[in-house]
C-alpha angles and dihedrals in degrees: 000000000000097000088058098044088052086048092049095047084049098055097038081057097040090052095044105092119199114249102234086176108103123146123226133179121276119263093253095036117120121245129243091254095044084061103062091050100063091044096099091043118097121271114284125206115253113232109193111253125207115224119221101199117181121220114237108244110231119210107207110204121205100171119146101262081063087047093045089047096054080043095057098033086051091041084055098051095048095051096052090048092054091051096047089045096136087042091051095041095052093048077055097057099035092047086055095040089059095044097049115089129231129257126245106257109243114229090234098152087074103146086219100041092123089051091070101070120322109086138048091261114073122203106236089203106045108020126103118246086246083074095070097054087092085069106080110232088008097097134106103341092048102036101049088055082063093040097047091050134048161017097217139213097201128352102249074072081085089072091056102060112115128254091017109165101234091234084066087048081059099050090046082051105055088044099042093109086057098056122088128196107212117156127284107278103197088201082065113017088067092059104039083109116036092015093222099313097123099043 
């Protein structure tokens, strides 16, 4: 107990620097006494005055009592830390575990997930217009026309959009058993075009 409080008290005065940046008053400024004499005297005019101020010389000692004592002070602090390793450790951890920020929780108990994309099925009112990508000539013209409308009903609601090339109709046509109509999921239907990129 004794031993890491030593250590503690060594580092916390090994990492306190002494401040060397005082300010002083410059070599032809008046005193504070001087001051209060000249209070009762008539105004005098002010001429500007230019300061020389000196800098301090600062003699900077690295003997070898200053480099045993970083010695020493940095020898402290690494023993304590060895013999505190699980503490040390577990500060570690917890302090990442706290900084680190949370992930977005992913909607994944979605009734209709497999119906996005991985099967051979593809939700005309939910899935993304990459889905559609497994249906040769489907994708994008065609599926964008289902992405861009909607929501639907059912899905023969897809033959009923306006201004449809009938070359797309065809397409809607030969993949018809492929499409699927489940309800609007707001988590999925906002994204069937850009797939979260805008958000």
């Amino acid at each position: 107990m004794a031993r890491s409080i030593f250590a503690v008290a060594v580092a916390a005065a090994l990492s306190a620097a002494p401040c060397s940046a005082y300010v002083s008053s410059g070599p032809g400024a008046p005193k504070h006494s001087q001051l209060s004499k000249t209070a009762g005297v008539a105004p005098m005019t002010l001429e500007p005055m230019l300061l020389e101020i000196e800098e301090p010389t600062v003699e900077r000692s690295t003997g070898a009592f200053g480099v045993l004592a970083a010695g020493f002070g940095l020898g402290a602090v690494l023993g304590w830390l060895n013999s505190r390793k699980k503490e040390v450790a577990s500060v570690a951890a917890a302090t990442a575990v706290a900084v680190t920020p949370a992930a977005a929780n992913a909607y994944v108990d979605y009734e209709g997930l497999a119906f996005l994309g991985g099967s051979d099925k593809v939700d005309i009112n939910n899935a993304n217009v990459q889905a559609y990508k497994q249906f040769p000539g489907f994708f994008p013209t065609a599926a964008g026309v289902i992405a861009t409308h909607g929501p639907y009903k059912e899905v023969k609601e897809i033959f009923d959009i306006p201004n449809v090339d009938p070359r797309i109709t065809a397409i809607f046509k030969k993949y018809e058993q492929n499409l699927v109509c489940l309800p609007a999921n707001p988590a999925y239907f906002i994204d069937r075009v850009n797939n979260g990129l805008y958000r």
